[in-house]
N, C-alpha and C positions, 0 to 999 in steps of 0.2 A: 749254575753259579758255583766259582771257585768255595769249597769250606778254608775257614781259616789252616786247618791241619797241613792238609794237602797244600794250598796255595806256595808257601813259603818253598816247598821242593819244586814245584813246577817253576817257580820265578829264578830260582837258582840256577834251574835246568835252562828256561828261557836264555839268563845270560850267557849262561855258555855256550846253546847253541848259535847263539846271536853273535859270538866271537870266531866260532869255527866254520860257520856255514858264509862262506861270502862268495860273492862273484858281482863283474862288474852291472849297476856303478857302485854297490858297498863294498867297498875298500876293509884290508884287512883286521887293523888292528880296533880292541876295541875299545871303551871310555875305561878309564879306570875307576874302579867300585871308592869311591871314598867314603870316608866314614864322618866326615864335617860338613856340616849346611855350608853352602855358598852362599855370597850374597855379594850385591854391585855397590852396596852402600861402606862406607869408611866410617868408623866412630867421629863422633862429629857434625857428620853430614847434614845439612838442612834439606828438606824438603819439600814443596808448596803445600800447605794447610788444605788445599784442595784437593790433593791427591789420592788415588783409590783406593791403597795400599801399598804395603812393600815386597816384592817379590824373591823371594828364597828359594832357592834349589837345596830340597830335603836328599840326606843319603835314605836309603831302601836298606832296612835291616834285614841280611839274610842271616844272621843267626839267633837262637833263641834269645830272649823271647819272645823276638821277632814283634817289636812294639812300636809303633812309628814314631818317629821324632814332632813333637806337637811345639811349635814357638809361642812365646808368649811374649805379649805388648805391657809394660808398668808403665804408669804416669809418673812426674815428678817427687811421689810422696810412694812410691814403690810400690803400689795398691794396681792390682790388675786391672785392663783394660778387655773389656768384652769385644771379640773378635770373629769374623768371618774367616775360615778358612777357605778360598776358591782355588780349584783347580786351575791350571794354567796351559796353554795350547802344546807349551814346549816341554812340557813335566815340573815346572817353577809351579810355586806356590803363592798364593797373593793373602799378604797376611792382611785384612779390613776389617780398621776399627770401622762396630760399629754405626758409634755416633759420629765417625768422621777423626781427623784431627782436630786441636785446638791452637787458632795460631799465638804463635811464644810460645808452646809448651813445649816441656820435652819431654824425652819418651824415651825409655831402653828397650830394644828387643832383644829377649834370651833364648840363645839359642842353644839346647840341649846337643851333645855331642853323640856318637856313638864310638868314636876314638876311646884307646884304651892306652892309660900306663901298662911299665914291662912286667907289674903283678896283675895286669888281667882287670883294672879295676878302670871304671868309666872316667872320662876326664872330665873335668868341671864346664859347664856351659860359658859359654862366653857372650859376655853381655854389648851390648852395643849402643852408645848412645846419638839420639840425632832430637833436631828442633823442628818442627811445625812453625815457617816461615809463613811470611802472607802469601793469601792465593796468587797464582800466576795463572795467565788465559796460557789456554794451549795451545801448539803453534796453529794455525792456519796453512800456513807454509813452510817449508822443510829451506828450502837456497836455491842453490846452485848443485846440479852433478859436476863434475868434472874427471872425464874418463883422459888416461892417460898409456899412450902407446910404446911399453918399456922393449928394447932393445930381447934379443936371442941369448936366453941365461943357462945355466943350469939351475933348476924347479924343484925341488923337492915336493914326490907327488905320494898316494898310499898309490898301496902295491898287493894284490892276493899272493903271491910268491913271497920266500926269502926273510926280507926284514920287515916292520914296517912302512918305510920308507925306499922312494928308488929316485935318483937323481937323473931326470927326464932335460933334454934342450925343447925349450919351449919360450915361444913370447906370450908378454903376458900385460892385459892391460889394470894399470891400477885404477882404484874407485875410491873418490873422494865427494867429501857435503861441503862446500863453502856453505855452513848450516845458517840462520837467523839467531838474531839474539832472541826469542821468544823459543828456542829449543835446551836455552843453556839450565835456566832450572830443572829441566827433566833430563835432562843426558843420565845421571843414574838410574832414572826409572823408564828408560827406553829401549829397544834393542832394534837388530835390521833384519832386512826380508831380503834377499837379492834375486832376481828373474833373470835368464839370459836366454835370450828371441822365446821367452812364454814358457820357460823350462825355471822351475827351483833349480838354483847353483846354491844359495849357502844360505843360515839364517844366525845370528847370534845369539850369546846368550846377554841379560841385561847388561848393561853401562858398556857396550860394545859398540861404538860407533863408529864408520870411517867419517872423521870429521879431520878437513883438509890442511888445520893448522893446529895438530897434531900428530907425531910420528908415528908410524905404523909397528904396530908390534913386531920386536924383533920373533926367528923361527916360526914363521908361520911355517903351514905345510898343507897339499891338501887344497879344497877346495874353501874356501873362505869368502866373507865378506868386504875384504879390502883389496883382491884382486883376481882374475879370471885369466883361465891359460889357456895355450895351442900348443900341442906337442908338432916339433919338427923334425926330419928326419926318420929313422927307424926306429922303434919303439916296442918296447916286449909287450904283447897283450895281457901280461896280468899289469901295467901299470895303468895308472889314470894319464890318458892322453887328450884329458880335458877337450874343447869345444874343437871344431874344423876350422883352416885359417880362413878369415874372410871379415868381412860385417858382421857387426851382432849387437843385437840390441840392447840396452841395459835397465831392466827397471826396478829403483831402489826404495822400500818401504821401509819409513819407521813408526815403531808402534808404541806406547805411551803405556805401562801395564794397567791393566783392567778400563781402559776406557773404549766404548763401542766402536769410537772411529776415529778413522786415523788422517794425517794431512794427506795430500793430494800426493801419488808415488812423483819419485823425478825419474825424466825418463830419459833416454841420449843412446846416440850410437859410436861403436869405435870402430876401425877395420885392423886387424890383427893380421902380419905377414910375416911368411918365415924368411930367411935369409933364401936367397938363391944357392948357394950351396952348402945346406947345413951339415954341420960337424961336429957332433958332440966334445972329442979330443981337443978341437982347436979353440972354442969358449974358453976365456979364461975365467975363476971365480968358483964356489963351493956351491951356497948353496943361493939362488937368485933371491928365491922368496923370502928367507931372512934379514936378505936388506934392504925387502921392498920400500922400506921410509927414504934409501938414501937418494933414488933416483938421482944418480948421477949424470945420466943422458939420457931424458926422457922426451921421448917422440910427441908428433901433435898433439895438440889434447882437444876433445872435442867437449865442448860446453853445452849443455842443456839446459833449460831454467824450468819451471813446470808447467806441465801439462796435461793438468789436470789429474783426474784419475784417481890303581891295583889292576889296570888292564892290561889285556894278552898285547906283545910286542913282537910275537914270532906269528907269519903267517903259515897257516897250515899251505903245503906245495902241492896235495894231489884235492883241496874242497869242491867239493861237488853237489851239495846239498841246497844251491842255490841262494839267492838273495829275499826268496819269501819268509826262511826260517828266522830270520835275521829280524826281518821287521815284526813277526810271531811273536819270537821273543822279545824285542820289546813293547807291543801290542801284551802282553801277559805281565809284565812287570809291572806297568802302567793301570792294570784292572787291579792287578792285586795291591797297587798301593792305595789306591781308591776304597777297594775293597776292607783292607787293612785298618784304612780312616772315617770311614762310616761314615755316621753323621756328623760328622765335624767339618765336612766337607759342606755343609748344605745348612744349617744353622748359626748362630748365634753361640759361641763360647766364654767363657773365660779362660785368662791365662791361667795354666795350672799353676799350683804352689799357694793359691788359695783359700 
């Protein structure tokens, strides 16, 4: 077992060789280290009184004294609320009262920072408020897929060479939910899974949905949840030249945090084909996948219903230490922040400050 001493250097170490050791399919550039909890929720936000908890992606303090960010739940009368800290599959955090919510109530969650002012001094936590609305059932059913066959663009894909990024011609089919109205109270506590013919392609982080009347985030890059590519033509092998042209299967999970099980995946196929004479020069357009929302001329789409079921930006040019180091590293960051959290991971807490 890591000792606390030790741990904090190894984890350090993890990420950096987690940034310099790639080869395909990890791609070169890596996450940027921030120093702010994420989170998918908006102050505001309601969320069904039923719900498991709320899920936060904690930063990893690598430096001393190396303490881990603990969130804390207050009720209406700013009086702590006793909470489960659970680990989460993706490295998010699922903050669980207790006793549950109370529907009408409200709640702030405070989230300690690890950002610093330009004298070195921690910046104030930022609070967040949301309501415990009435319970909502959870979906049953997810909608409609609707895969969609976009025209020969320029892609912007990662790349082990050069920059982060390499500007690939590729088709690429987008992925959307004509979702259920029984998914709309949970869309912030949700995120997706996507499979392509029985292979992980992408998965999100919370409130990431491809939901189909909504527009697609502008500069995606990369392999994502709202669309899957075929590189055409000649193609340098340090880029991502994503799936072969042809059929491919799609199947799309979404997952509700902290509940054992999920609706039934959507499943659907697209056939993805390259131009008969591809030509990178002759594409016109930057970068394809940043505009994936505008689909301007989008090919058949094939319909499914269900059934059942602070990072490095330069990539090193000679890596050679493979893509095991990569996942090591963060297989090591991942124990140590567990390790770091103890029992707070497994018990019953209160919000600190009380």
């Amino acid at each position: 077992m890591l000792s606390v001493r030790l741990a904090p250097v190894l984890a350090a170490a993890a990420v950096l060789l987690g940034g310099i050791a790639v080869s395909a399919p990890l791609w070169a550039c890596t996450a940027p280290l921030v120093c702010k909890p994420k989170l998918s929720l908006v102050a505001g936000a309601q969320i069904p009184a039923n719900a498991k908890g709320i899920p936060v992606l904690l930063p990893t303090p690598l430096q001393p004294p190396y303490q881990p960010v603990v969130p804390q739940l207050l009720n209406s009368a700013g009086q702590p609320v006793a909470v489960d800290l659970l680990d989460d599959a993706i490295g998010w955090t699922l903050v669980k009262p207790v006793k549950g919510f109370e529907v009408g109530s409200l709640y702030t969650l405070r989230l300690a920072t690890l950002c610093k002012d330009a004298e070195g001094a921690l910046l104030p936590p930022d609070d967040i408020t949301l309501t415990a609305s009435a319970a909502a059932p959870l979906p049953t059913e997810l909608g409609v897929l609707q895969l969609t066959a976009m025209p020969a663009e320029l892609v912007s894909v990662w790349t082990t060479t050069g920059s982060c990024t390499e500007a690939i011609l590729a088709v690429r089919g987008r992925i959307a939910v004509q979702a259920t109205a029984a998914l709309a109270p949970w869309k912030a506590l949700a995120r997706t899974e996507v499979k392509i013919d029985g292979a992980p392609w992408a998965q999100s982080g919370y409130g990431d949905l491809p939901l189909a009347d909504e527009r697609t985030p502008a500069k995606l890059m990369g392999r994502t949840i709202h669309a899957f590519h075929a590189g055409c033509g000649p193609i340098s092998s340090s880029a991502d030249k994503g799936l072969p042209v042809g059929l491919h299967h799609v199947e799309l999970r979404i997952h509700v945090a902290g509940e054992a099980s999920d609706a039934p995946d959507l499943q659907g196929d697209l056939q993805l084909q390259c131009p008969a004479s591809p030509d990178k020069d002759t594409i016109s357009g930057t970068d394809a996948t940043a505009d994936a929302g505008k689909d301007a001329t989008p090919g058949p789409v094939a319909t499914a219903s269900l059934e059942g079921g602070g990072g490095s930006c330069g990539a090193a040019q000679s890596a050679r230490l493979g893509w095991w180091a990569g996942a090591a590293g963060l297989a090591l960051v991942v124990a140590w922040r567990r390790r770091m959290r103890g029992p707070a991971a497994k018990s019953p807490i209160l919000a600190r400050g009380q």
